[in-house]
C-alpha angles and dihedrals in degrees: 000000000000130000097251089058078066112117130245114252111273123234116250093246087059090051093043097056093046090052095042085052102035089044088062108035081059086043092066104038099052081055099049084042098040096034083090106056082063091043090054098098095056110036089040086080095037094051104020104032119189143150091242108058088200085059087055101046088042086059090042090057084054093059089043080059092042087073093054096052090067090043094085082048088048095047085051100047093046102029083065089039090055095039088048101041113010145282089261101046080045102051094046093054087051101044088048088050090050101046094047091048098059097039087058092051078058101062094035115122114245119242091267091075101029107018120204101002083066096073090038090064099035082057097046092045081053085050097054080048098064090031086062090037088054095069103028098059097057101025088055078051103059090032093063104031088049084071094060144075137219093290101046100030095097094044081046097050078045089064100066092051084046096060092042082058105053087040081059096044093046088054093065099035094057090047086051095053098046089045085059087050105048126033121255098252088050087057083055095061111028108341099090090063089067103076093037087052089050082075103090099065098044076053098052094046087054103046087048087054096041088048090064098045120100120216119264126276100241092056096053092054089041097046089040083070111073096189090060099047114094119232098193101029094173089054095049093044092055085038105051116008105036100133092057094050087050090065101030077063089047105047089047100056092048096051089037097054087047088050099046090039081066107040102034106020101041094053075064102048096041087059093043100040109016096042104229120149119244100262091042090057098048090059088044088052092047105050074053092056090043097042084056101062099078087043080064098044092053097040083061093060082048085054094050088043110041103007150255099274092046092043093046095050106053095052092042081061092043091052083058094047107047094047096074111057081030095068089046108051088054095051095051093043105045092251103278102069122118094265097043085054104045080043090050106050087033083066103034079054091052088035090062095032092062105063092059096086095039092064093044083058095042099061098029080060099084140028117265091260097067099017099109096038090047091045105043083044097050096044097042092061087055105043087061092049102040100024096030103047100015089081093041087047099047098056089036090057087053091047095059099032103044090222124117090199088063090085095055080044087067098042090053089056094040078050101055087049084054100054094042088058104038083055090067095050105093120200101233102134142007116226087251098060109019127195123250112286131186120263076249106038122219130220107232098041086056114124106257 
């Protein structure tokens, strides 16, 4: 892609539609996607019953990392759909297949009526759900940050992992609150339906918003020139751009096993080691996930000011670094005691913050032609590898070891990934204005 393909500068009004929009199509996503991981102690008995509960919330973590195997299928399927027919018509299909899968979760009978099919349709509704994650991350992604420039671009690319976040923050509040409302043993019956039912009307909002967007401007010019646009997106990204896909995979997998260590392992751990009940950790989880917001806002000025590699680097090795005396503060606290709490936000903080200049890379990785089909894809194998495994392995290196300290074990190595391969991502050029490429591009001369 040449220079002159390049966008105009879009007016603030334009960008901040896209990121209003994009912010809570994402919103409401990562709660339909990440609702469950709260609801875990209560529907593990109710869907894989067993007489270790470890056994059943070990199953039930399965299920969370069911999800992320058809994420990879789902940024295939969309990221062509977006290339082909645009970001808009795309991000509607995907919030309107997340939001009908988890109100559906929410109406399933439990094993006791129907026995085993009960868990095989609880897996294969986790399965639509990753399917529909697998193109809305990335495709929110391009979408906003094709509204940007060179001095935007990184607070843009901040605005999709926001909304992840708050989307992350809303699923255990609303479990809290419910859990304040309705007795424990009533949870345990009916009372878990209600925030997966809660669903249908955050879908609706968002459907209504995403109706009255326009694409983005990148992708109608583009679009507008047929010899740019690309007939067979998946081909061209393995052809020529594999090594970019190939990190885009790696560094994934590393920030997304940090973020979902904080926002899916550590509500457990918070429970087994630190001793909080369900609901109390729920809320704990959920003033992290708040407190972190702000870290990601202002990651994303870091970005525009000091770029995506430096940025990335130094809270991959925080991440490292914090983990360590975190879990252990919690442990030895019970969780709630002054430096359990201050651990445990200052992670969830780095845990969210993280992910900022990953998705500035992610999408920066690839020309407009292929960008949604490269970084849904990318991030969508992953996501399977670091998000849906990262939780499953983490308890489950606790579980054998007997050492609560296994699971950081495992963060300080993904970390390390991470920062080799972020080391090799250069910042020479945002997605919004691209640097020049060949007519045939070459992978190793692919922004990255």
């Amino acid at each position: 892609m040449s220079t002159a393909e390049a966008p105009a500068p879009q007016s603030h009004q334009s960008a901040r539609r896209a990121g209003t929009a994009g912010m809570l199509g994402t919103m409401i996503e990562a709660y339909d996607f990440a609702i469950y991981t709260y609801l875990v102690v209560f529907t593990a008995p109710l869907f894989f019953p067993a007489d270790n509960p470890a056994t059943g919330v070990l199953a039930a973590l399965l299920a969370l990392g069911a999800g992320f195997l058809a994420r990879p299928v789902g940024g295939l399927f969309f990221g062509r759909l977006g290339d082909r027919r645009g970001r808009r018509f795309t991000l509607i299909a995907t919030v309107v297949t997340m939001g009908t899968a988890t109100f559906v979760i929410g109406l399933l009978p439990t094993y006791a009526t129907i026995g085993v099919l009960a868990p095989v349709l609880l897996v294969l509704l986790r399965l639509v759900q990753g399917f529909s994650a697998g193109g809305e991350l990335m495709g929110s992604a391009t979408f906003v940050t094709e509204h940007g420039t060179r001095r935007n671009y990184g607070f843009l690319a901040s605005i999709t992992p926001l909304g992840n976040a708050l989307g992350a923050a809303l699923a255990p509040a609303v479990v809290g609150v419910v859990t304040l409302v309705i007795a424990d043993d009533v949870m345990g019956a009916w009372g878990w339906r209600i925030p997966l039912l809660l669903s249908l009307p955050l879908t609706v909002l968002v459907l209504v918003l995403r109706t009255r967007l326009d694409d983005s401007p990148e992708f109608k010019r583009n679009a507008a020139r047929e010899e740019t646009s690309s007939k067979t997106p998946v081909r061209d990204i393995v052809r020529q751009h594999p090594l970019a896909l190939g990190r885009v995979v790696v560094l994934a997998a590393s920030v997304l096993f940090i973020g979902y260590f904080a926002s899916a392992y550590l509500p457990i751990y918070l429970q087994t080691a630190g001793g909080l009940a369900p609901g109390e950790a729920a809320r704990f989880a959920s003033v992290g996930m708040l407190s972190a917001m702000p870290c990601m806002l202002l990651t994303g000025k870091l970005v525009d000011r000091w770029g995506r590699q430096r940025v990335q680097i130094v809270l991959l090795v925080l991440a490292a670094v914090v983990v360590f005396p975190m879990m252990s503060a919690v442990g030895a606290e019970g969780g709630a005691g002054a430096l359990g709490v201050i651990g445990f936000i200052a992670f969830v903080c780095i845990g969210g913050a993280v992910a900022v200049p990953a998705f500035a890379s992610f999408t920066a990785s690839f020309p407009t032609r292929v960008r949604y089909t490269g970084a849904a894809l990318g991030y969508g194998l992953g996501g399977a590898l670091g998000a849906g495994f990262g939780p499953y392995l983490s308890a489950l290196s606790a579980e054998v070891t007997g050492s609560r300290f296994a699971p950081a074990v495992l963060l300080l190595v993904v970390a390390a990934v991470g920062v080799a391969i972020a080391a090799t991502m250069r910042d020479t050029a945002t997605a919004a204005e691209p640097a020049p490429t060949p007519a045939v591009a070459d992978p190793d001369v692919t922004p990255a």
